[in-house]
N, C-alpha and C positions, 0 to 999 in steps of 0.2 A: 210535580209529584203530589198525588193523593195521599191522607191519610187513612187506618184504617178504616176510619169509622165513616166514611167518603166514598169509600167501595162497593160494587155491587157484584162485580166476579168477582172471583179466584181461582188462579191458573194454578198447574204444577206443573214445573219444565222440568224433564226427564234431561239430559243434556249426553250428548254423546259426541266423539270425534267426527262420525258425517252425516251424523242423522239426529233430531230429538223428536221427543214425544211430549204433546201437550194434551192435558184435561184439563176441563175449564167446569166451574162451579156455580151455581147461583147462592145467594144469601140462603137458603134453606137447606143445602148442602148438594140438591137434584145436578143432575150430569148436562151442561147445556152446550158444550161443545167438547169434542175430543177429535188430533189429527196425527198427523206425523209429516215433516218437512226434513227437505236433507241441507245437510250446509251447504249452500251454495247460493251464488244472487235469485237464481227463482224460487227456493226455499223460504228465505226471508220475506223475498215478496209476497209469495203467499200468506208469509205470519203476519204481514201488516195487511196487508188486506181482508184477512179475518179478524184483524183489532178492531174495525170499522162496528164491527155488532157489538160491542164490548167497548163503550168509552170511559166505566170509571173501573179498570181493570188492573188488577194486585197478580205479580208473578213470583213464588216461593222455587227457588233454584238452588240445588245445592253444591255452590260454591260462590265466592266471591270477587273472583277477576276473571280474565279468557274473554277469547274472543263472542264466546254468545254472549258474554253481560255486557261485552260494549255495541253489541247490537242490542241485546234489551234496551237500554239507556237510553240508546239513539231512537230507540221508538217514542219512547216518554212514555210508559209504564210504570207503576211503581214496583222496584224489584226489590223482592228481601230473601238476604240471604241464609239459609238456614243448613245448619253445623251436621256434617255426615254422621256424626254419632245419633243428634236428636231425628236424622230423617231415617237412620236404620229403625230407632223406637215409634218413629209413629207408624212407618210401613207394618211392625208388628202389631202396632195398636189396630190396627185396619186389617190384619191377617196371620191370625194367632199361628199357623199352622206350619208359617213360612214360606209359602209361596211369594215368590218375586219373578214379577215382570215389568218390563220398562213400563207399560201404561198400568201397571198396580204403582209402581213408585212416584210416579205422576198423580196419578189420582190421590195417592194419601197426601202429598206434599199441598193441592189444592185443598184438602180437606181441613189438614191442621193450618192451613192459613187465614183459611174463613174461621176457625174457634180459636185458634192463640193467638193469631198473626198483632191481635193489638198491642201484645206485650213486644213485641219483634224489630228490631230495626232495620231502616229502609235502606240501600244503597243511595248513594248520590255520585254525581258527576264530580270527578276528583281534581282539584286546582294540576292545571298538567304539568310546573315546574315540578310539583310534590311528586306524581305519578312517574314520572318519567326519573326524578332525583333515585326514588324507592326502586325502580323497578333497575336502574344502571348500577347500584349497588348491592344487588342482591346478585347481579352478574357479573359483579366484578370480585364478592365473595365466592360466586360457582370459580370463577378461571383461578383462581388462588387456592381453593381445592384442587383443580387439576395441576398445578404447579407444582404442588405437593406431592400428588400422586405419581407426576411426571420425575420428582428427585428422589420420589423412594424406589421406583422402577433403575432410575440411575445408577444409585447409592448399590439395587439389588446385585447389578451387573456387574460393578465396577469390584464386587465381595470376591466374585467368581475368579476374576482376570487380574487384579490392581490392587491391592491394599495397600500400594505405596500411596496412591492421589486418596486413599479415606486417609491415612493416616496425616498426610500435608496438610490436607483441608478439613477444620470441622466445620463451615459452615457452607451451606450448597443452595443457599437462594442467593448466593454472590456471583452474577456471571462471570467473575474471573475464574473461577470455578471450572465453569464450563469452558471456558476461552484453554484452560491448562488440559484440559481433554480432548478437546480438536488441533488443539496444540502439537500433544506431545499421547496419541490415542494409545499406545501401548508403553510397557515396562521396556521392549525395547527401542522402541524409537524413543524412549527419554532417559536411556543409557548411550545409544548412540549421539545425541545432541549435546552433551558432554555439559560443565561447568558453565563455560561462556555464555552460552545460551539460556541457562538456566536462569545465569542472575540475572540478563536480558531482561526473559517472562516475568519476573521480576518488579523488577524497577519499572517496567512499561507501564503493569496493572495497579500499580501503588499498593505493592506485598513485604515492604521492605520495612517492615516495622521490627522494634531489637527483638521482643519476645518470641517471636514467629521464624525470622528471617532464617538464624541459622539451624533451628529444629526441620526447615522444610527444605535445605538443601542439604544435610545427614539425610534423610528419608530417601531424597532423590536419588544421591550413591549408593545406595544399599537396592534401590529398584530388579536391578540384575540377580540379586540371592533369589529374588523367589521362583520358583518349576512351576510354570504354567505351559500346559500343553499349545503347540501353536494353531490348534483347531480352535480351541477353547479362546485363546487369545482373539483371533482373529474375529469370529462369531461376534462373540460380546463387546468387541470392540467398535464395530462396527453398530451393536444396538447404542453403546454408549455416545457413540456420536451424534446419532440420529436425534438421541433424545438432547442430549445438548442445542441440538440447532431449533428444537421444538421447543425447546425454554427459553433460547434468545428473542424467539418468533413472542412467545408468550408474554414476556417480559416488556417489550415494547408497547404490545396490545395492552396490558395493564398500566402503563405509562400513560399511553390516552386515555384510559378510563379514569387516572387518577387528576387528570387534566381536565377531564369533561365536568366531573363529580366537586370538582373544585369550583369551578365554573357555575353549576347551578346552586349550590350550596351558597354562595357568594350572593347571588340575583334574591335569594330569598328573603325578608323580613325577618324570619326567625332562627336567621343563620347567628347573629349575636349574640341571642339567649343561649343554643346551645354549644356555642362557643367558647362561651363562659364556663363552663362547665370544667371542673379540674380534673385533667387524664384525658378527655377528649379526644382534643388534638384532631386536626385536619384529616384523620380516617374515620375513628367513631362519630366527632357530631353529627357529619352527613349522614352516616346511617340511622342514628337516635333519631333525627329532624322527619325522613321518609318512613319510617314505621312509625313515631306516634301521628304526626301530621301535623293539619291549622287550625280543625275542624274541633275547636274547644267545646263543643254543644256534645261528641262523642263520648267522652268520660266524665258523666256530672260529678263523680268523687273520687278520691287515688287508688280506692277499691277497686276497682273497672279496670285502671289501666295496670295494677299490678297483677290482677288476672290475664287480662293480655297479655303480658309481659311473662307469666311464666313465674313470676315469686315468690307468688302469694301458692300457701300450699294448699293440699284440699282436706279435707277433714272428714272423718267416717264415725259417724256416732248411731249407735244401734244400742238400746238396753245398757246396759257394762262396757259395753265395748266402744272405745274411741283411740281412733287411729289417726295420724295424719303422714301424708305422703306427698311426695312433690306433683304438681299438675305437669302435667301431659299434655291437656290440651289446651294450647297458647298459641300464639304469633311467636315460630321456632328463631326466625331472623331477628326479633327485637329481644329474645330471650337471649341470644347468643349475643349481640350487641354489648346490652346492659353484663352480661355478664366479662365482656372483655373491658367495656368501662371503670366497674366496680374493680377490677385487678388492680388498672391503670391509676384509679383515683387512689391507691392508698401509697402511690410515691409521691404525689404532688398535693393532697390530703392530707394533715395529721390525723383529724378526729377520724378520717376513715379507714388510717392504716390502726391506731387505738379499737375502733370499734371492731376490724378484721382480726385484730391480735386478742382483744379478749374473750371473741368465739372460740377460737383457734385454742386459746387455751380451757374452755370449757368442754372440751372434745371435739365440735366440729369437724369435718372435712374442710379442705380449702374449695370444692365445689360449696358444699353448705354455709360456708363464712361467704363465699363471694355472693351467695343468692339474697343472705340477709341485710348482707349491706346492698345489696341491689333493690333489696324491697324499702332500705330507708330514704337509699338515693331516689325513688321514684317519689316520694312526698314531696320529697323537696324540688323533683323537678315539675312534678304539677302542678304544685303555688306557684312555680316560676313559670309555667304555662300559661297558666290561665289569667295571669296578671302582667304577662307579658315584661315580666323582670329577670334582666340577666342575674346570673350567680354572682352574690356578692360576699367575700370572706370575711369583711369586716362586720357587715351586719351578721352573719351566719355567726361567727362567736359570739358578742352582740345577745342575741337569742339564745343563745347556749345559755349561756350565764344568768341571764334574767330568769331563763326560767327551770334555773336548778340543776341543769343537766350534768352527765357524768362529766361533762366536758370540764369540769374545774381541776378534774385530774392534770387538765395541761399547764405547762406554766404560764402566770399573769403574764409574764414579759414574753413570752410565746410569739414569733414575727407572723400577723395577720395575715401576707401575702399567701402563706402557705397553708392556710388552713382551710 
């Protein structure tokens, strides 16, 4: 990897599903190569064989993963990646009028890399436990959306046909859940299967808890009171099944993800650091660890990373007028992370559930409490970054107290473990 001031082109990869477009720049801004390749192995080959006129050559792309950045890479280019907001302003800065075309988006993205690109940061080849940790957890957040989607498609059917299994069951990411719907898939076959059977299903799936037990076999007796057409039954019954068998399918697959995810989490160096971290727990650290990274050279101050992060807000100051509003543009998977941390940490947290409660009571929203304690949790996990120091509660109060903080609201005798 070059830096900028080491360069003598500058590319601009227009990037598309099977085809991109490239224009190539000299130091003076004149046009000294422009092409078009399709994805495919003769397309590349062609891009590396035109890299040959171009050996200290800079590629401005706008986006920062996918398959053409891992062919960039693999060429040994220097690639920087630049933010679809700033490439829509410079393509205007280059063509006031609006006109866009793929080799106009090319060309400005070459342009603005030869005049800003020094401010710019460069892509680098990502350690692959990190890549691979990041990239099995961001899909194992996608299948747990569709899990969701899959039990409120359920939950929709089951409105239609069943209100006796909503009313047994409130909770539906429990595959006994499901097991009681392929079970027993309509009001009458779990009138015809009578008591015996019932407490059976029962005791089988471990549902025999006092609170529950007999609330959910009254419901079950009463199944027969409701008039449900047998079109209607029959229809929806049959979607309700289906999606049952596609949750069990689902469920398993997240099983192994949760398996794999544990696995590389484990292999890593800086699985301790953020294991340390209170609320964590074996689903958030893995994801914290794959969105911030290893690469401590990334965020020289906690400013950087709470921009990435989504917490830090953005501020609009014009004459009289200032306004602040939340950012938008962030890393949505580490914003979404930090923000299920920040929940988690004010049960096993004092100073963090104190700090949530006294937003909370200045008006806040609980999205707005949970974002500010996510922007204090981020200092503190930075210095714990960058110094490679797990979370430690006893010095964290420690540091409260030395240095004045509200934190003396807690009690002296307050037990350490939890704070």
């Amino acid at each position: 990897m070059k830096s900028h001031s080491d360069l003598t082109h500058f590319a601009g990869f227009d990037w598309a599903k099977n085809h991109h477009d490239i224009v190539i720049v000299d130091s003076q801004g004149r046009i000294a190569g422009e092409f078009r390749i399709e994805h495919t192995l003769a397309g590349w080959r062609q891009w590396r064989e035109n890299l040959a006129a171009f050996p200290a050559l800079g590629v401005a792309i706008e986006t920062s993963h996918g398959p053409a950045i891992e062919q960039l890479l693999d060429c040994g280019v220097t690639v920087f990646p630049v933010n679809p907001l700033n490439a829509k302003r410079y393509r205007e800065r280059k063509c006031a009028s609006g006109n866009k075309t793929d080799r106009h988006d090319a060309w400005s993205l070459a342009d603005a890399l030869r005049i800003d690109g020094h401010a710019w940061r460069t892509l680098t080849v990502q350690d692959p436990i990190l890549a691979e940790l990041r990239l099995t957890s961001r899909d194992e957040t996608s299948l747990i959306a569709e899990r969701t989607a899959l039990i409120n498609q359920l939950q929709q059917a089951l409105q239609e046909y069943y209100p006796t299994a909503l009313e047994a069951f409130d909770e539906w990411t429990l595959p006994a859940a499901w097991a009681f719907i392929e079970a027993f898939p309509t009001p009458a076959a779990l009138v015809t299967a009578g008591n015996r059977k019932w407490e059976k299903f029962l005791h089988c799936h471990k549902l025999c808890r006092p609170q529950t037990y007999q609330k959910r076999l009254e419901a079950f007796g009463k199944a027969g009171e409701w008039r449900v057409s047998p079109a209607v039954a029959a229809a929806k019954s049959f979607l309700a099944v289906t999606r049952c068998k596609q949750l069990h399918v689902l469920e398993n697959q997240l099983d192994a993800y949760r398996k794999r995810i544990e696995t590389l989490f484990a292999s890593h160096p800086d699985s301790a650091l953020f294991g340390s971290l209170p609320g964590a727990g074996p689903k958030l650290a893995p994801r914290l660890l794959g969105e911030i990274g290893s690469d401590r050279a990334l965020f020289e101050d906690v400013k950087g990373l709470q921009c990435v992060a989504g917490t830090a807000p953005v501020s609009y100051q014009s004459g009289q007028v200032h306004k602040v509003r939340i950012r938008r543009a962030c890393n949505k998977h580490l914003r979404y992370a930090m923000h299920l941390f920040a929940d988690q940490s004010r049960v096993r947290c004092t100073w963090a559930a104190i700090y949530y409660d006294t937003l909370r009571g200045r008006g806040q929203t609980h999205p707005q409490a949970l974002r500010n304690l996510g922007q204090r949790w981020l200092k503190i996990i930075w210095k714990m970054w960058q110094t490679h120091t797990a979370y430690d509660a006893e010095k964290r109060l420690a540091d409260q107290l030395a240095h004045g903080s509200w934190i003396f609201k807690l009690q002296v005798d307050a037990t350490p473990a939890v704070l």
